[in-house]
C-alpha positions as CSV (number, residue, x, y, z in Angstrom):
1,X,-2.8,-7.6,-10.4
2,X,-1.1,-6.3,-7.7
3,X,0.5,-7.7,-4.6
4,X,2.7,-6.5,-1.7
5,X,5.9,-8.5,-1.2
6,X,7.0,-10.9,1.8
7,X,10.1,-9.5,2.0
8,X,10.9,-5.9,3.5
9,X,12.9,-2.8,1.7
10,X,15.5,-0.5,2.5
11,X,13.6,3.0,2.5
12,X,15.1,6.6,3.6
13,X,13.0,8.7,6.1
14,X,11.0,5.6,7.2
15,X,10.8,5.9,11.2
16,X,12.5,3.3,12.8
17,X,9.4,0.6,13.9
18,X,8.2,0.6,10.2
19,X,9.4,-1.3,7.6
20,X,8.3,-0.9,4.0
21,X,7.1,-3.9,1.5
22,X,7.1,-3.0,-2.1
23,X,3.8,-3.4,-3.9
24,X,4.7,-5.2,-7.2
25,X,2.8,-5.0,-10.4
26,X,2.4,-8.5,-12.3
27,X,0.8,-8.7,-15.6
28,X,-0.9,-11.4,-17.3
29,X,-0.1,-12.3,-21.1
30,X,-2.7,-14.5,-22.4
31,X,-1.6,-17.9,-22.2
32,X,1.4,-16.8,-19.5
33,X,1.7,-17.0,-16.0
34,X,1.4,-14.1,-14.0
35,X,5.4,-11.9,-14.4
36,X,6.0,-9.2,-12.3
37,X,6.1,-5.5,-14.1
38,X,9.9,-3.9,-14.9
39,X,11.7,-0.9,-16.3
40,X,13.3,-0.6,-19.7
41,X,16.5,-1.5,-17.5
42,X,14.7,-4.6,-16.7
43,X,14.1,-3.9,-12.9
44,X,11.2,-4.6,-10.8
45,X,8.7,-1.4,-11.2
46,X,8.5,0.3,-8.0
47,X,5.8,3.0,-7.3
48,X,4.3,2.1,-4.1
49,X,4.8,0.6,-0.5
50,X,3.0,-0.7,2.1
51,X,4.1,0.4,5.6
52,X,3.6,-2.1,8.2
53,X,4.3,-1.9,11.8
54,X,6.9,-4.5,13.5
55,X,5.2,-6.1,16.1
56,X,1.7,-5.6,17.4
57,X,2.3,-2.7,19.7
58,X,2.3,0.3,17.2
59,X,-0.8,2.8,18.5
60,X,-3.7,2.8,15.9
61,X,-4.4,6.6,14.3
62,X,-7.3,8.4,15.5
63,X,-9.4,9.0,12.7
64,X,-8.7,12.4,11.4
65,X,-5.3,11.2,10.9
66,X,-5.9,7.8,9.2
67,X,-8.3,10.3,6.8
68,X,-5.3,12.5,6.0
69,X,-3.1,9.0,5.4
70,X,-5.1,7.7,3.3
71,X,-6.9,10.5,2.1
72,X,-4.4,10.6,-1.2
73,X,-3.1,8.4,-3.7
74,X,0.3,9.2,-3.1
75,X,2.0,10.5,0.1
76,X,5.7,11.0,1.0
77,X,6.7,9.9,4.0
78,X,7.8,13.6,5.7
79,X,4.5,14.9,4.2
80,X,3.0,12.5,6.7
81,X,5.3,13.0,9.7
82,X,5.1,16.6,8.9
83,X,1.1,16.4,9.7
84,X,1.4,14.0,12.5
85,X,3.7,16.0,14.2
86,X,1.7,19.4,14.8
């Protein structure tokens, strides 16, 4: 099961506008609630982030670029603004 969090996270190379909300992992013993996933060090697992815009104003992507976002499982952030730039 997975979930993005309500609460927003410090992220390097995110544009200012954006703020990023990680996307916890929970697992489901049998016969447990639902407990989020964590490291051998005991932190929360972190492997992905949803990027939301603050406010309603941000400009929506034209298609070719929302393909090329989303076009990936994974995509660093300057990988993006790399393309977006051209």
């Amino acid at each position: 099961m997975r979930r993005a969090a309500d609460r927003a996270i410090e992220l390097r190379g995110v544009p200012d506008g954006i703020k990023a909300y990680p996307v916890d992992d929970w697992r489901k013993s049998e016969g447990a609630s639902p407990e989020p996933v964590r490291t051998r060090r005991g932190r929360l697992k972190l492997d992905e982030v949803e990027l939301r815009a603050e406010g309603s104003s941000a400009a929506p992507l034209d298609p070719d670029d929302l393909a090329f976002v989303l076009g990936a499982r994974r995509r660093q952030w300057r990988t993006i603004d790399d393309a977006l730039s051209r």
